[in-house]
DOKOL-659110 format. One record per residue: residue in three letters; x, y, z of N, C-alpha, C, O in turn; residue number from 0. Coordinates in steps of 0.02 Angstrom, whole numbers, plus 50000, padded with zeros to 5 digits. Atoms other than C-alpha are relative to their C-alpha. Last residue first. Layout:
N
('Ala'; (X; Y; Z); (X; Y; Z); (X; Y; Z); (X; Y; Z); NUM)
...
! end
This chain:
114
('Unk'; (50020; 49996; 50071); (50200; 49325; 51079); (49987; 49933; 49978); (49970; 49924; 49919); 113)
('Unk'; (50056; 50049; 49991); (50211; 49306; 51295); (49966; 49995; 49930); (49907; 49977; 49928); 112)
('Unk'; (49995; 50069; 49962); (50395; 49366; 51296); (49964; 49956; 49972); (49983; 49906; 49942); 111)
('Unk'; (50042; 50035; 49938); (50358; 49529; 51204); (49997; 49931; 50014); (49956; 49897; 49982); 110)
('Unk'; (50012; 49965; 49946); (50507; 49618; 51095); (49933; 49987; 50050); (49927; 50028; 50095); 109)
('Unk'; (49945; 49982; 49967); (50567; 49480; 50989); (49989; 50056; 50055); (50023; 50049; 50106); 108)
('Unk'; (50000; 50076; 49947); (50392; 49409; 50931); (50069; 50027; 50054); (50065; 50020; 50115); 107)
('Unk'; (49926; 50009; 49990); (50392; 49621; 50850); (50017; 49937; 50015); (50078; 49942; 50022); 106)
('Unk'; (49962; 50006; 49919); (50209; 49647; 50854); (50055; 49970; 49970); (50046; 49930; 49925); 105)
('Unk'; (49958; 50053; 49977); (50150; 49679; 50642); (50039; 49985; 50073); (50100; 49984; 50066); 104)
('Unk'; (49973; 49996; 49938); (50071; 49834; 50586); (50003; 49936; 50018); (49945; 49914; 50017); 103)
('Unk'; (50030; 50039; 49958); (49990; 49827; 50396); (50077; 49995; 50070); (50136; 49985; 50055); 102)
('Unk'; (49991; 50097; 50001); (50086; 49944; 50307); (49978; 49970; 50053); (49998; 49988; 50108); 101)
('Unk'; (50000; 50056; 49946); (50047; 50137; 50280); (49998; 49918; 49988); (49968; 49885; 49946); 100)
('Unk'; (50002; 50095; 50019); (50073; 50249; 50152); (50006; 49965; 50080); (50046; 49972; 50126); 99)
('Unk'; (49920; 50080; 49965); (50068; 50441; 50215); (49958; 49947; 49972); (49896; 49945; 49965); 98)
('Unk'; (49998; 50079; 50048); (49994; 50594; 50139); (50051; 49960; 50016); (50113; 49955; 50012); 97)
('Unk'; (49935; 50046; 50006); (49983; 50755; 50269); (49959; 49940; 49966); (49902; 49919; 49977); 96)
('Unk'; (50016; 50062; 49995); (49846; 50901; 50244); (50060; 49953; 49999); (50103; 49972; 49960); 95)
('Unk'; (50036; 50045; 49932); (49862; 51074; 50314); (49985; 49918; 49985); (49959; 49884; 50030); 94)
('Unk'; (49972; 50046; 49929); (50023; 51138; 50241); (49939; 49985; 50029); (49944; 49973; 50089); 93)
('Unk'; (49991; 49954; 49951); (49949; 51236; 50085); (50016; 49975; 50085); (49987; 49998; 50134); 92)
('Unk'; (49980; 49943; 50004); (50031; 51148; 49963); (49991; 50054; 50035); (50030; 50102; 50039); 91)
('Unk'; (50028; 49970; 50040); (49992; 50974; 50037); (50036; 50089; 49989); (50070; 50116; 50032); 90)
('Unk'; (50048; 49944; 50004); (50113; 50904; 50135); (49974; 50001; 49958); (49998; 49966; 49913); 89)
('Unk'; (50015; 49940; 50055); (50185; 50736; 50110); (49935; 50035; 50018); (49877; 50015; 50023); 88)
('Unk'; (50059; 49973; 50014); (50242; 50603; 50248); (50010; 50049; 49944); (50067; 50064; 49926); 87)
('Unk'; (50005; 49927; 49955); (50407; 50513; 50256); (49932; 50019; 49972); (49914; 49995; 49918); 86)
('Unk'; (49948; 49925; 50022); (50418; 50329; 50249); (49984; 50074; 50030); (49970; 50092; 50087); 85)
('Unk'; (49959; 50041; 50028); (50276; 50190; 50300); (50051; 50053; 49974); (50016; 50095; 49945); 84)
('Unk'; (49964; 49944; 50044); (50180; 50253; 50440); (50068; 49988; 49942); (50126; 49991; 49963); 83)
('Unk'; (49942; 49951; 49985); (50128; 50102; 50535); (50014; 50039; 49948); (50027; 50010; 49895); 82)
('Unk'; (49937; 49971; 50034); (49963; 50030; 50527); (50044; 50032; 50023); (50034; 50071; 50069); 81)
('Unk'; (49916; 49990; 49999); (49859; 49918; 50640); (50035; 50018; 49964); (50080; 49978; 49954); 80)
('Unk'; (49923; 50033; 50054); (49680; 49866; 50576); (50047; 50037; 50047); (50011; 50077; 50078); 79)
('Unk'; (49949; 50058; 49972); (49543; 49884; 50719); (50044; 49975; 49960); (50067; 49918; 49968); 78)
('Unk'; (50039; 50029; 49988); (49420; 50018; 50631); (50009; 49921; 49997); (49984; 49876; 49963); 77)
('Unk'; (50056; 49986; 50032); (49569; 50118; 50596); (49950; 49936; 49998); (49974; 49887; 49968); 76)
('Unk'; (50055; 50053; 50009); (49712; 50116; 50701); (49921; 50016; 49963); (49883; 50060; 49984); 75)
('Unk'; (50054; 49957; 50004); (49860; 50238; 50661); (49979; 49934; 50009); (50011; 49885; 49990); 74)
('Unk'; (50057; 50035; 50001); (50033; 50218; 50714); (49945; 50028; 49975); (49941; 50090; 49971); 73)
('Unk'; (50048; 49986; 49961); (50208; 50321; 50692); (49934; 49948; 49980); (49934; 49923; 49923); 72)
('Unk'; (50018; 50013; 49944); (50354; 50251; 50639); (49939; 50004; 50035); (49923; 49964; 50079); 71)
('Unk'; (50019; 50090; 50036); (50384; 50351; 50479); (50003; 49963; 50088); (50026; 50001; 50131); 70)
('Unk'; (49944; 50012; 50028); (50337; 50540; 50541); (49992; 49895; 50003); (49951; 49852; 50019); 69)
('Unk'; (49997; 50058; 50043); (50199; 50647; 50581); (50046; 49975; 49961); (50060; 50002; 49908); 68)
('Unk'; (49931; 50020; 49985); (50247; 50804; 50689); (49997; 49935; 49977); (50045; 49902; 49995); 67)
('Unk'; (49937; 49949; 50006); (50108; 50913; 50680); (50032; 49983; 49967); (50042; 50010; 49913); 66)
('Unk'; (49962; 50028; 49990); (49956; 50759; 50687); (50084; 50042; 49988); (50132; 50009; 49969); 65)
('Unk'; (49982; 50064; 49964); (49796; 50835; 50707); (50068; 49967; 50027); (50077; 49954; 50086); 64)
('Unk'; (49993; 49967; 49919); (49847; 51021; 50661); (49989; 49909; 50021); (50038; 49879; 50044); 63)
('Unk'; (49955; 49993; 49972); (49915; 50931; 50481); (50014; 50031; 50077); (50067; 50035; 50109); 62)
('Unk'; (49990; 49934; 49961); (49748; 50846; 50466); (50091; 50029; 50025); (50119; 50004; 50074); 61)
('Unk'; (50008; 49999; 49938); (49756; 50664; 50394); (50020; 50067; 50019); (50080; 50076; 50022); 60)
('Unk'; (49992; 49922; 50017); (49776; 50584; 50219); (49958; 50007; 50079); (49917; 49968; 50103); 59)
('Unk'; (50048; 49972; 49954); (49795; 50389; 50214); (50023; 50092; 49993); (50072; 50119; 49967); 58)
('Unk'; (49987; 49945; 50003); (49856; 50287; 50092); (49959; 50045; 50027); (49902; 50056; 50007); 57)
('Unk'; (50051; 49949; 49960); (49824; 50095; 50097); (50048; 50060; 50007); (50107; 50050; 50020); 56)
('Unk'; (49993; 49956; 49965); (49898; 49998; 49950); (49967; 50047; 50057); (49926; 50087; 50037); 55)
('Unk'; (50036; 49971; 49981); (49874; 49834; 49850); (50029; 50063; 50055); (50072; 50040; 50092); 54)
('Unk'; (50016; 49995; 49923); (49981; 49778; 49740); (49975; 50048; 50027); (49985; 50106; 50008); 53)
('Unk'; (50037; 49960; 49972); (49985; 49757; 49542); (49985; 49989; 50085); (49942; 49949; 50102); 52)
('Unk'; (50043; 50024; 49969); (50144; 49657; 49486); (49964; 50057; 50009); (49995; 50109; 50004); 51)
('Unk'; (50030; 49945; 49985); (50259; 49714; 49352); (49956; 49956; 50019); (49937; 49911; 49982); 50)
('Unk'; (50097; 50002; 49973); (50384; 49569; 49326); (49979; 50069; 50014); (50022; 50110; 50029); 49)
('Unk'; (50014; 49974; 50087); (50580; 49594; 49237); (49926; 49999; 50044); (49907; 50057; 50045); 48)
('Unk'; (49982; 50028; 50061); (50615; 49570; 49408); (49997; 50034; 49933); (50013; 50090; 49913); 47)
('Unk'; (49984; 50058; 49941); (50481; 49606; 49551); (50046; 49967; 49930); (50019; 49926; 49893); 46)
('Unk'; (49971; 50042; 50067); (50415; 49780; 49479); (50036; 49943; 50065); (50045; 49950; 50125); 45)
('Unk'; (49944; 50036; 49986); (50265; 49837; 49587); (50032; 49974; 49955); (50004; 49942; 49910); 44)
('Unk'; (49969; 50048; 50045); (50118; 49942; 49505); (50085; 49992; 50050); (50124; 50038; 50061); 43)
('Unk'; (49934; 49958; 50040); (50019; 50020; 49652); (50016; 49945; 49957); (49995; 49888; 49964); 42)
('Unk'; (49936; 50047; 49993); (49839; 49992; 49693); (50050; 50017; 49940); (50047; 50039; 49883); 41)
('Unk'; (49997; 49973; 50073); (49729; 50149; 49767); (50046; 49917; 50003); (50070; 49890; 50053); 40)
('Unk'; (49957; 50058; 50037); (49673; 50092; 49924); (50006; 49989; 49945); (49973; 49946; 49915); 39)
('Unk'; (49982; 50033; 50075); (49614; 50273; 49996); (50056; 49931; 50013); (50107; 49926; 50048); 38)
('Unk'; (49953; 50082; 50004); (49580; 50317; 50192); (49986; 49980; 49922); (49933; 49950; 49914); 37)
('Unk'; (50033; 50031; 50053); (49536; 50503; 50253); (50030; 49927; 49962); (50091; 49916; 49961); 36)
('Unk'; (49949; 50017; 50062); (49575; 50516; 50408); (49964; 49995; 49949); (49907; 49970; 49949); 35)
('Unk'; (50074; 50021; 50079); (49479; 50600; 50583); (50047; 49992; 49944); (50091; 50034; 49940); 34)
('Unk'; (49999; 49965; 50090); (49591; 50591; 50728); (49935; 49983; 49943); (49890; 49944; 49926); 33)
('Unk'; (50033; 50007; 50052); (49576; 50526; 50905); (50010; 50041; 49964); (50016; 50098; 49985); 32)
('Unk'; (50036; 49936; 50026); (49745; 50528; 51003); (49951; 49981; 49947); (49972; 49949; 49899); 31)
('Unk'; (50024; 49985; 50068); (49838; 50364; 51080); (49953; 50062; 50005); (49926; 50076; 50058); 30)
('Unk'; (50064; 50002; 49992); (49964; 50379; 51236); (49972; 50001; 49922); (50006; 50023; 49876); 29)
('Unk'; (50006; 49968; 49948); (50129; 50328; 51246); (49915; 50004; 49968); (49885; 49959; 49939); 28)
('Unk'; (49973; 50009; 49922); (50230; 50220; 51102); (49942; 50075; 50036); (49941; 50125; 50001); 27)
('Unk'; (50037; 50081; 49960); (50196; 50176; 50937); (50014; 49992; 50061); (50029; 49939; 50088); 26)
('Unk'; (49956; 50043; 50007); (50294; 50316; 50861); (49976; 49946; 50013); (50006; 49896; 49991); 25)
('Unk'; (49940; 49956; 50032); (50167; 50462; 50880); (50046; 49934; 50018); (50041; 49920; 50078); 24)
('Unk'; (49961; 50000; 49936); (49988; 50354; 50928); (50079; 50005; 49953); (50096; 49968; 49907); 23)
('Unk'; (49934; 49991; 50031); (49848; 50399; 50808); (50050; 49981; 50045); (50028; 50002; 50098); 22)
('Unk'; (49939; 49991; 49939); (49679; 50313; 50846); (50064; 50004; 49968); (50086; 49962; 49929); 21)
('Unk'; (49947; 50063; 49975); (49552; 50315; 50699); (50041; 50040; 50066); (50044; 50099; 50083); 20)
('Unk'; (49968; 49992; 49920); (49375; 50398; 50654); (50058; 49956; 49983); (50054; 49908; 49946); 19)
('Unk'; (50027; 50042; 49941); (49314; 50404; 50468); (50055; 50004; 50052); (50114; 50021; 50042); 18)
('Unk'; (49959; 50016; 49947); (49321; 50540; 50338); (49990; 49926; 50051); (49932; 49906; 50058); 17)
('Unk'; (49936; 49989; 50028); (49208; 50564; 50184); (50055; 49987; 50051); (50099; 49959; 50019); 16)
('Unk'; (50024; 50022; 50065); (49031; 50522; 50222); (50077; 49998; 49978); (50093; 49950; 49944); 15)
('Unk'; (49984; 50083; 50003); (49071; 50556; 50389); (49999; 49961; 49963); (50010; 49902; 49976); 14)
('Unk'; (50034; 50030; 50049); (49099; 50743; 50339); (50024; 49905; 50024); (50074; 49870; 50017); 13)
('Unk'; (50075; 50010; 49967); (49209; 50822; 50489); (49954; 49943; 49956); (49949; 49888; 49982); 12)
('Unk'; (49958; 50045; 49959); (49373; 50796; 50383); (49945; 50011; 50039); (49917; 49957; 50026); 11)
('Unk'; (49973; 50088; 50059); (49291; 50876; 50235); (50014; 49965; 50043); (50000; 49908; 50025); 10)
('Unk'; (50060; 49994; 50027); (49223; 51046; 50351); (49989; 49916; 49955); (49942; 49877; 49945); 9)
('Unk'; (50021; 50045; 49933); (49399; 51046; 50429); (49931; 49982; 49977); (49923; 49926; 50003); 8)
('Unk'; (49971; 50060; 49970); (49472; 51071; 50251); (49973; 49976; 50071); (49976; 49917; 50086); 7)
('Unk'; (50017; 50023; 50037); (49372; 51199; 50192); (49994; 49921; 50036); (49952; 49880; 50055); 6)
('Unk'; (50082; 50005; 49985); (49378; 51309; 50350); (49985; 49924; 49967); (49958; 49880; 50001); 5)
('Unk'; (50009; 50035; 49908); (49568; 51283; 50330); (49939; 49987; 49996); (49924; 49929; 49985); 4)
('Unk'; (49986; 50077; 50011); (49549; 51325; 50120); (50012; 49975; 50087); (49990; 49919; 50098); 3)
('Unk'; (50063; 50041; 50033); (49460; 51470; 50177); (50019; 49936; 49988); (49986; 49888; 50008); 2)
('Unk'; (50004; 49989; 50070); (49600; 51535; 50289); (49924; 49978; 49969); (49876; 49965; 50005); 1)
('Unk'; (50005; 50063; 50036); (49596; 51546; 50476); (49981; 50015; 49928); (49941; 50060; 49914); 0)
! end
């Protein structure tokens, strides 16, 4: 294990700096605890000739946690619902992934009793 590994699990331990969520790989089968780190930086949106400021959640998350992190996938964080909004980003030394997430939304079309 490297130093920057050590580093990195050492930051993602830190509760001061990480907090608990449930990962589940597409939104389907079982969920996995993870430790994330959670930024809401806000982005500039153009809407027109308009530049709006909107809000963003951006999460950063262990690449041994989650391998195979891709758009689809879930995270719950202290009962919000996100989905993985595009493709993830490594860090340079492959252990951290950067994903956007969007508030998670049930389908009305795929459960009856919605």
């Amino acid at each position: 294990m490297t130093g920057f590994a050590i580093a990195t699990d050492l930051l993602f331990a830190d509760p001061n700096l990480s907090t608990p969520a449930l990962y589940q790989q597409s939104g389907v089968g079982s969920e996995r605890e993870v430790r994330v780190m959670r930024r809401n930086p806000d982005r500039m949106v153009e809407f027109g000739a308009a530049q709006l400021v909107s809000d963003s959640v951006v999460l950063d998350v262990r690449v041994s946690d989650c391998p195979e992190l891709a758009a689809g996938d879930r995270f719950e964080i202290a009962g919000e619902i996100f989905t993985v909004q595009g493709a993830p980003q490594r860090d340079r030394e492959r252990l951290v992934w950067t994903v956007e997430l969007l508030p998670w939304w049930p389908d009305p079309h795929a459960d009856p009793d919605y």
